[in-house]
C-alpha positions as CSV (number, residue, x, y, z in Angstrom):
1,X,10.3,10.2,-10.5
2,X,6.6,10.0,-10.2
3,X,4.1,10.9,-13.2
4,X,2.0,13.8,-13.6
5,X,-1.4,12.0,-11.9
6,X,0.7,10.4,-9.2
7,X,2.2,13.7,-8.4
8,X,-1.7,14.8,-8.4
9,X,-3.4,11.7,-6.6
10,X,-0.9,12.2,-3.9
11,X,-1.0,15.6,-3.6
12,X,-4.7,15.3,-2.6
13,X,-4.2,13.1,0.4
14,X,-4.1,14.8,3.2
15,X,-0.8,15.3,5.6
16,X,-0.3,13.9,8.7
17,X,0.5,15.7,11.9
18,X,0.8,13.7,14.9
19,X,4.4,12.1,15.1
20,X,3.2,9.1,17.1
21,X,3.0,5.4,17.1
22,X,2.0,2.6,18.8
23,X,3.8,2.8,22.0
24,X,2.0,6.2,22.6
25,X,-1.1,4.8,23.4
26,X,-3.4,8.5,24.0
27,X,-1.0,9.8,20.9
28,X,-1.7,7.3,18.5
29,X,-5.5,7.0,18.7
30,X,-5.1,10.6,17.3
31,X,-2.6,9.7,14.4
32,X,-4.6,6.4,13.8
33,X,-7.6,9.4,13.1
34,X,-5.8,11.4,11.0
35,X,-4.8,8.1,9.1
36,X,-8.1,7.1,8.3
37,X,-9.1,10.6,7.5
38,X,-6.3,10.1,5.0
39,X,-7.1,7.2,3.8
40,X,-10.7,7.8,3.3
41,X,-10.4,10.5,1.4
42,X,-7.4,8.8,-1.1
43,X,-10.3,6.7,-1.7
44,X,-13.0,9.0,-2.3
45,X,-10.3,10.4,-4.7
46,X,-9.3,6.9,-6.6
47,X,-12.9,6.2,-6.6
48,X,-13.8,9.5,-8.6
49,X,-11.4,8.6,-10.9
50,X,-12.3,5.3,-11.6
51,X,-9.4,4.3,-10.2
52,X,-10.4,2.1,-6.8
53,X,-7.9,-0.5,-6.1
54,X,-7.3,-1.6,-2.6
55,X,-10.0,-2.2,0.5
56,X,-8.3,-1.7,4.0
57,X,-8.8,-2.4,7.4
58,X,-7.5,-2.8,11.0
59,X,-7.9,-4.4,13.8
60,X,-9.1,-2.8,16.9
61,X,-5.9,-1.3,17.7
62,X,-5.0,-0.3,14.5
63,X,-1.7,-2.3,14.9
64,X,-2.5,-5.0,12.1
65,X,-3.7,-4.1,8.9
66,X,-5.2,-6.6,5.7
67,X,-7.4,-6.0,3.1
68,X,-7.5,-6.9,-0.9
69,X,-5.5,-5.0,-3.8
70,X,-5.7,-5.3,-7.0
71,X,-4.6,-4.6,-10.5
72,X,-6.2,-4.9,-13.6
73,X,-4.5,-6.0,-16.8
74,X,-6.3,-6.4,-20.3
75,X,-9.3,-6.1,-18.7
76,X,-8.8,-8.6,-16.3
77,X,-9.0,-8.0,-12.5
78,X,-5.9,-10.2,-10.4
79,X,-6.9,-9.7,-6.8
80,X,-4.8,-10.5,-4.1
81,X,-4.8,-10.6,0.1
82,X,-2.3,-8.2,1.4
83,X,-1.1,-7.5,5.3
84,X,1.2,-5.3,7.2
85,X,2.1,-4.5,10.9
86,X,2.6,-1.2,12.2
87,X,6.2,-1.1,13.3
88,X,6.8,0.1,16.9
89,X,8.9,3.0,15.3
90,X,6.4,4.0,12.9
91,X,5.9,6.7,11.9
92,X,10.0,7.0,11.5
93,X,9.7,3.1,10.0
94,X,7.1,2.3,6.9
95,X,5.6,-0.3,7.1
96,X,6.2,-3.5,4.8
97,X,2.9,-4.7,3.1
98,X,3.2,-8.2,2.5
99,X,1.3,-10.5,-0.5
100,X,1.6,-13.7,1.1
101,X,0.3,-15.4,-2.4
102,X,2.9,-13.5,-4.3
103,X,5.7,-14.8,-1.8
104,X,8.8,-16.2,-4.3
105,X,7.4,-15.5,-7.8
106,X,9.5,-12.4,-8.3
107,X,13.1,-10.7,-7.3
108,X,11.7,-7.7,-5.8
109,X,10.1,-9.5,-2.7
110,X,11.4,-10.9,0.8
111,X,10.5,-13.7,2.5
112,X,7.1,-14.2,3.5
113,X,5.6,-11.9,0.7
114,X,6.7,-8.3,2.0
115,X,7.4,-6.3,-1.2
116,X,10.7,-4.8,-1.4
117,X,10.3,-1.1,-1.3
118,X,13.8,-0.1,-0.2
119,X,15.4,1.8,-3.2
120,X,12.4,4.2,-4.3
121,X,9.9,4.3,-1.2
122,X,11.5,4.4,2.0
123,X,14.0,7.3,1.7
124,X,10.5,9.2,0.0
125,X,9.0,8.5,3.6
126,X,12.0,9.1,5.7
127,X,12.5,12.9,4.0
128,X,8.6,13.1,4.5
129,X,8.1,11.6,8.3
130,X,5.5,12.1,9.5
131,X,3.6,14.1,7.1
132,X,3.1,10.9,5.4
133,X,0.8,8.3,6.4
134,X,-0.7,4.4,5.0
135,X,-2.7,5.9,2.6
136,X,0.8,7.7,1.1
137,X,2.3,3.9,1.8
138,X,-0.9,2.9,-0.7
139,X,-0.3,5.6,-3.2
140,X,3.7,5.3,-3.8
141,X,4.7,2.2,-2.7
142,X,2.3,-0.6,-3.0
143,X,0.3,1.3,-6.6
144,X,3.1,2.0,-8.4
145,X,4.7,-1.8,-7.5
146,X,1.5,-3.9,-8.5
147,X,2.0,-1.6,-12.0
148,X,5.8,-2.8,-12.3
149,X,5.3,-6.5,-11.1
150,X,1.9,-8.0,-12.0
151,X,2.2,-7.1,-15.9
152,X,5.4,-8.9,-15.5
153,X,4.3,-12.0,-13.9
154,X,1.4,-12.5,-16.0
155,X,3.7,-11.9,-19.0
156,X,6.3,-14.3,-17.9
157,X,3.0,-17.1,-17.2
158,X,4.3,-16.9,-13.2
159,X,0.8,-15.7,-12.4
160,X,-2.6,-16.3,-14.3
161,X,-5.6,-14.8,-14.3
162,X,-8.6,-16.9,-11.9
163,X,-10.9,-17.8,-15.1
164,X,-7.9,-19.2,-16.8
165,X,-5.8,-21.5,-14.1
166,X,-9.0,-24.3,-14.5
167,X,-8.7,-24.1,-18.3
């Protein structure tokens, strides 16, 4: 079960309406809206907190989404590329936000980088379809698996910190 300020941070981001996706070409310009709506302000939020952690974008269509995440650890900031599609189902399918660089350096990963999210995330976003949107996919799936993983690899020397890999 979530914590007390994840139950919080997410219960400030604002619900979706429109149960659309991409196929629904006039629908989805109206979900992709309420998506960045949702998105903007789960930032506004993490950034009043001190708590900023991700930059997101689209393209054009809003179909293909990239941007950088990152985590710090002892006062050291690992930043990493991350990607995901819209699936042609979504909102009914989350997406899978892949780390490319992180592909095969831990369990709780598929090929090509996409983080596993199967066992705590996606049932949370099928009971909550389509209230829930990317910046929901942001705040309970990829946050809370950057705080599980990235403490791990660094502690198991599988990933190191930028300054110290030319050392």
């Amino acid at each position: 079960m979530a914590d007390e300020a994840t139950r919080k941070s997410v219960s400030e981001i604002p619900l979706l309406k429109t149960n659309s996706g991409p196929r629904d070409k006039e629908l989805w310009v109206q979900r992709l809206r309420e998506e960045y709506l949702a998105l903007i302000k789960y930032v506004e939020n993490n950034k009043a907190a001190d708590n900023d952690w991700f930059r997101l974008e689209s393209n054009k269509e809003g179909t293909r989404w990239f941007g950088k995440c990152w985590y710090i650890h002892e006062l050291l900031k690992y930043e990493f590329d991350m990607e995901f599609d819209i699936p042609v189902t979504y909102p009914a399918t989350a997406p899978e936000v892949a780390i490319p660089e992180l592909d095969g350096k831990t369990a709780k990963m598929y090929r090509g980088g996409k983080i596993c999210l199967t066992d705590h995330f996606k049932p949370l976003w099928a009971r909550n379809v389509p209230k829930f949107g990317l910046a929901h996919l942001m705040a309970l799936g990829l946050g809370p698996w950057l705080a599980v993983e990235i403490p791990d690899l660094i502690a198991k020397g599988i990933i190191q910190h930028k300054d110290q890999q030319n050392s």
